[in-house]
ROBA-935469 format. One line per field, with one value per residue: residue in three letters; chain; x, y, z of N, C-alpha, C, CB in turn. Coordinates in nm, 3 decimals. Glycine has a CB too. Example, Ala and Ser with C-alpha at 12.3 -4.5 7.8 and 13.67 -1.06 7.14 Angstrom:
guvo	(ALA, SER)
donu	(A, A)
n.u	(1.319, 1.285)
n.v	(-0.569, -0.225)
n.w	(0.780, 0.708)
ca.u	(1.230, 1.367)
ca.v	(-0.450, -0.106)
ca.w	(0.780, 0.714)
c.u	(1.320, 1.290)
c.v	(-0.330, 0.003)
c.w	(0.780, 0.787)
cb.u	(1.131, 1.408)
cb.v	(-0.447, -0.060)
cb.w	(0.905, 0.572)
This chain:
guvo	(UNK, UNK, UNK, UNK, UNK, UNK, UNK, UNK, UNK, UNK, UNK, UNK, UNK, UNK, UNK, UNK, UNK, UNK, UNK, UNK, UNK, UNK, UNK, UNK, UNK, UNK, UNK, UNK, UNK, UNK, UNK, UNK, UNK, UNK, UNK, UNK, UNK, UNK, UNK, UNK, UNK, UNK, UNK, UNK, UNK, UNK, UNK, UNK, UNK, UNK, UNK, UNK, UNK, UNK, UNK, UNK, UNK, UNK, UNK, UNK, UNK, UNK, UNK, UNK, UNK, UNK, UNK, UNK, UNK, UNK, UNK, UNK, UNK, UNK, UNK)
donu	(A, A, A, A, A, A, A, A, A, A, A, A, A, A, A, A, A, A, A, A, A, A, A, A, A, A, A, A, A, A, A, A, A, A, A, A, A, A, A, A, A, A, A, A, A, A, A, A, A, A, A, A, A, A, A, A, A, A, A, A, A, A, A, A, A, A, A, A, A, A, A, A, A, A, A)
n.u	(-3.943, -3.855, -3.842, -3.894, -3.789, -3.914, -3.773, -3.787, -3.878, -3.762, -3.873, -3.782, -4.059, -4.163, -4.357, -4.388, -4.422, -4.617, -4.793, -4.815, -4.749, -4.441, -4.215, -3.916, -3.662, -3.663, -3.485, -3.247, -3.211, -3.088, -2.966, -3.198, -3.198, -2.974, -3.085, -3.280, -3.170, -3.007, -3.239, -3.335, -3.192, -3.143, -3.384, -3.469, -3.653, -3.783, -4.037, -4.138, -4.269, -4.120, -4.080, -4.073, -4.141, -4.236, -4.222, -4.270, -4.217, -4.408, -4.608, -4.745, -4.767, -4.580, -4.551, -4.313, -4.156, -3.970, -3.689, -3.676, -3.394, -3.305, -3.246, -3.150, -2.868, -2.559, -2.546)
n.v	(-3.537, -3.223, -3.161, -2.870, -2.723, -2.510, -2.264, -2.130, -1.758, -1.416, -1.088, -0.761, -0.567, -0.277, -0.006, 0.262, 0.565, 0.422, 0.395, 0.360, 0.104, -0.082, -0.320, -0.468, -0.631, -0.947, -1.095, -1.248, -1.473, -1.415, -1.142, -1.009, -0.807, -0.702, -0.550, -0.415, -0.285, -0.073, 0.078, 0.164, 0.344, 0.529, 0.691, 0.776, 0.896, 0.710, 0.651, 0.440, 0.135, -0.192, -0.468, -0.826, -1.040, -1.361, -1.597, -1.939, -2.241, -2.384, -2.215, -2.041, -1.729, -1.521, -1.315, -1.160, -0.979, -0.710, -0.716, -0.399, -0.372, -0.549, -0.355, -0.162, -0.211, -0.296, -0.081)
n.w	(-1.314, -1.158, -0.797, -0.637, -0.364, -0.115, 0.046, 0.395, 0.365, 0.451, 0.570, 0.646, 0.836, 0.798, 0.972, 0.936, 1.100, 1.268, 1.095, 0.785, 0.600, 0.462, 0.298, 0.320, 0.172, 0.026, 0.307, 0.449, 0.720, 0.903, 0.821, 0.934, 1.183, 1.191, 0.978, 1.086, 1.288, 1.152, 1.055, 1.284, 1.361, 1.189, 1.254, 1.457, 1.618, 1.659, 1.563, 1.394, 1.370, 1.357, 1.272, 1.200, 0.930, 0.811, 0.577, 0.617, 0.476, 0.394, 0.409, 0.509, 0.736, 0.952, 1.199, 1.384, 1.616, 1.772, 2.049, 2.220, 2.349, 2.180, 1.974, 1.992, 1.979, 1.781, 1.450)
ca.u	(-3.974, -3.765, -3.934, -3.818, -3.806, -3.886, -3.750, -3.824, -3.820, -3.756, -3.872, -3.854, -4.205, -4.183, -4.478, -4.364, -4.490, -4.697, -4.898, -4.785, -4.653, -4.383, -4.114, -3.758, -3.639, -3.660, -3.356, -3.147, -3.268, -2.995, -2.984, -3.314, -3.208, -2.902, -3.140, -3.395, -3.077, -3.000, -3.330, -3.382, -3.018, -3.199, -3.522, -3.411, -3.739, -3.804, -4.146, -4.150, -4.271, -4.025, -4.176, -4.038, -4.214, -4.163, -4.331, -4.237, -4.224, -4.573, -4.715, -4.775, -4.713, -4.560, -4.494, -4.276, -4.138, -3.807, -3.741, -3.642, -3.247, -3.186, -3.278, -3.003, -2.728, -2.476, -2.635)
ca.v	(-3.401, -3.193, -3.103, -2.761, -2.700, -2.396, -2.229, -1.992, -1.652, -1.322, -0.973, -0.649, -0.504, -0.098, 0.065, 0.413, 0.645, 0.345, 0.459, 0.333, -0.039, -0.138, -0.432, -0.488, -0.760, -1.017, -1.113, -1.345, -1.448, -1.348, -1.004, -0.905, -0.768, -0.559, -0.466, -0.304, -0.161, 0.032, 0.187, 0.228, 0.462, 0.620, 0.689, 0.921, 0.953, 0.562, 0.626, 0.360, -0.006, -0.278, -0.636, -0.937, -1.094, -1.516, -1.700, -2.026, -2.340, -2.456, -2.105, -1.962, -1.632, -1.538, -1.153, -1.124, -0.846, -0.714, -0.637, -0.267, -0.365, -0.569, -0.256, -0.072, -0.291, -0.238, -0.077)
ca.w	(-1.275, -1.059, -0.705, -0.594, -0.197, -0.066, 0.208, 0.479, 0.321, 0.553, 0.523, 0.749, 0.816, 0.847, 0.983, 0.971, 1.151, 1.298, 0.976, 0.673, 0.624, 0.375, 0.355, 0.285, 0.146, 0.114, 0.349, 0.480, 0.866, 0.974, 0.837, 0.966, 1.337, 1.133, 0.914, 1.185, 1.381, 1.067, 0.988, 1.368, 1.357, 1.098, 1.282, 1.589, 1.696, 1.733, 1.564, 1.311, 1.418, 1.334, 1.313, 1.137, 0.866, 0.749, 0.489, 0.558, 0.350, 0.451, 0.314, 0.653, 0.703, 1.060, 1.198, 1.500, 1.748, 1.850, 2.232, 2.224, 2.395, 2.056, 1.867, 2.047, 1.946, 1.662, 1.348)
c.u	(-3.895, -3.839, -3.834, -3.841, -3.811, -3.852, -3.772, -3.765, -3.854, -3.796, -3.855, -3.967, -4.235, -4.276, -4.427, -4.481, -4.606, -4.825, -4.928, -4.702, -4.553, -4.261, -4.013, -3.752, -3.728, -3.552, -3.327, -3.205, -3.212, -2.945, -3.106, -3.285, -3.092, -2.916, -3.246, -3.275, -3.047, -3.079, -3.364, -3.280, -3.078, -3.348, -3.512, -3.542, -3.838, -3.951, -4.243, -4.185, -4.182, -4.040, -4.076, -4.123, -4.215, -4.264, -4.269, -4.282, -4.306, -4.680, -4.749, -4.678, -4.685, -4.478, -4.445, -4.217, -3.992, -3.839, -3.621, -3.426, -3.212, -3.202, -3.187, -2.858, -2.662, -2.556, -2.533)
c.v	(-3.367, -3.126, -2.976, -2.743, -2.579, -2.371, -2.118, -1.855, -1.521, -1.168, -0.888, -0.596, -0.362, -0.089, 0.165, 0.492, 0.544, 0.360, 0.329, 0.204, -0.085, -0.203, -0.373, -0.587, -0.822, -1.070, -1.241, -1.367, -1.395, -1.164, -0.897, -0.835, -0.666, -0.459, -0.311, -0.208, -0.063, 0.076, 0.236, 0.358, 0.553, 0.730, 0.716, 0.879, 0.813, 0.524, 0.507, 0.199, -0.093, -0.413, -0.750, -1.017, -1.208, -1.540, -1.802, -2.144, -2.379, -2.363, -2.044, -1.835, -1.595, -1.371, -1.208, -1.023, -0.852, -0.650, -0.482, -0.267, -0.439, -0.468, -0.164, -0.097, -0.230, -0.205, -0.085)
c.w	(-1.148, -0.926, -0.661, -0.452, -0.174, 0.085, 0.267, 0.397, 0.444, 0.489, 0.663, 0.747, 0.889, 0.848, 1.019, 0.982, 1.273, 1.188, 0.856, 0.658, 0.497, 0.417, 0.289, 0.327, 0.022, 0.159, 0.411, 0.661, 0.938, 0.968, 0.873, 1.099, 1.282, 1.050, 1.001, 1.298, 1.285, 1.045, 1.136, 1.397, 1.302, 1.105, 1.472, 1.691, 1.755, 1.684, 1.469, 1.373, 1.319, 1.371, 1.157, 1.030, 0.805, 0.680, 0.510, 0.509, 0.279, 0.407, 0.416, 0.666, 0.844, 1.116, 1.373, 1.549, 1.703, 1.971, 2.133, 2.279, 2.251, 1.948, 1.878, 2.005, 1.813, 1.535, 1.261)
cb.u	(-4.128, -3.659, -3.987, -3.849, -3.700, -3.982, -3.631, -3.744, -3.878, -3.605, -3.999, -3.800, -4.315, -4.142, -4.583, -4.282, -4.552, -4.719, -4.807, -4.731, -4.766, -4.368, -4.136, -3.646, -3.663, -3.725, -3.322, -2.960, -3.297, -2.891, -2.948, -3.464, -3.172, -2.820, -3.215, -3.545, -2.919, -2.961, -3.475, -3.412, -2.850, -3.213, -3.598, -3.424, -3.818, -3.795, -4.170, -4.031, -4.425, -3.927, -4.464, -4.012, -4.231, -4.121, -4.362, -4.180, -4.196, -4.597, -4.857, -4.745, -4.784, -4.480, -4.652, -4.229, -4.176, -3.667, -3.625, -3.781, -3.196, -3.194, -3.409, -2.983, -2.759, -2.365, -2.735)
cb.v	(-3.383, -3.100, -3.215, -2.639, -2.750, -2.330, -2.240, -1.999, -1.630, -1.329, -0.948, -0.544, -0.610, 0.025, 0.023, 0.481, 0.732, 0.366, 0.619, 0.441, -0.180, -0.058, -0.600, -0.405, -0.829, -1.082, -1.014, -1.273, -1.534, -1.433, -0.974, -0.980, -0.902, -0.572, -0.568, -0.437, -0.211, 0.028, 0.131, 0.135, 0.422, 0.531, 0.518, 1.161, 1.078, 0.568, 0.738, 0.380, -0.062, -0.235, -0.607, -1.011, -1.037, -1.658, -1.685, -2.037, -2.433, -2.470, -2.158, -2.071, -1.547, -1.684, -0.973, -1.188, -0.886, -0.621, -0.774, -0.187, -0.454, -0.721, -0.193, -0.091, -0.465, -0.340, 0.035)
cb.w	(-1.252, -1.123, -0.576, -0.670, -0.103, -0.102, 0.249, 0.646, 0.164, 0.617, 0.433, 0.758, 0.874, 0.780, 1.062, 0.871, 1.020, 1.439, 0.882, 0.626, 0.649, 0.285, 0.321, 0.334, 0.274, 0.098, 0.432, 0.445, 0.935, 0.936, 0.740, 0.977, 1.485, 1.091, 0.828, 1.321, 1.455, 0.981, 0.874, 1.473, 1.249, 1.001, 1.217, 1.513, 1.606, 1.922, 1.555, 1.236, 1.426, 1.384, 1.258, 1.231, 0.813, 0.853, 0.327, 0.597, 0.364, 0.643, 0.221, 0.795, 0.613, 1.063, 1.168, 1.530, 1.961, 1.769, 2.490, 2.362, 2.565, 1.977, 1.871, 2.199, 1.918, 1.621, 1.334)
């Protein structure tokens, strides 16, 4: 029998409006910080929360932040 490994999977976690919560993704770890500069480009008014979302391996589910200067960066 073949064991399958899982690995860390990534999502973005929109709370627009601070309202309404839906993801994207699931991505790459690395594209989650170019992902939240592009919807923050998109989102003028800054009113959307922008949180990180991991499942990893272990089944644990793990939401983190962005500081507000890496949200500024290249979208």
């Amino acid at each position: 029998m073949t064991e399958t490994v899982m690995t860390d999977q990534h999502w973005l976690l929109v709370i627009e409006g601070d309202v309404d919560p839906f993801l994207i993704g699931p991505l790459d770890e690395h594209a989650l910080l170019p992902e939240a500069r592009a919807h923050r480009a998109n989102d003028p008014s800054a009113e959307d929360g922008l949180f990180t979302l991991t499942l990893d391996a272990e089944g644990n589910l793990h939401v983190g932040t962005f500081g507000g200067d890496e949200l500024e960066g290249e979208a």
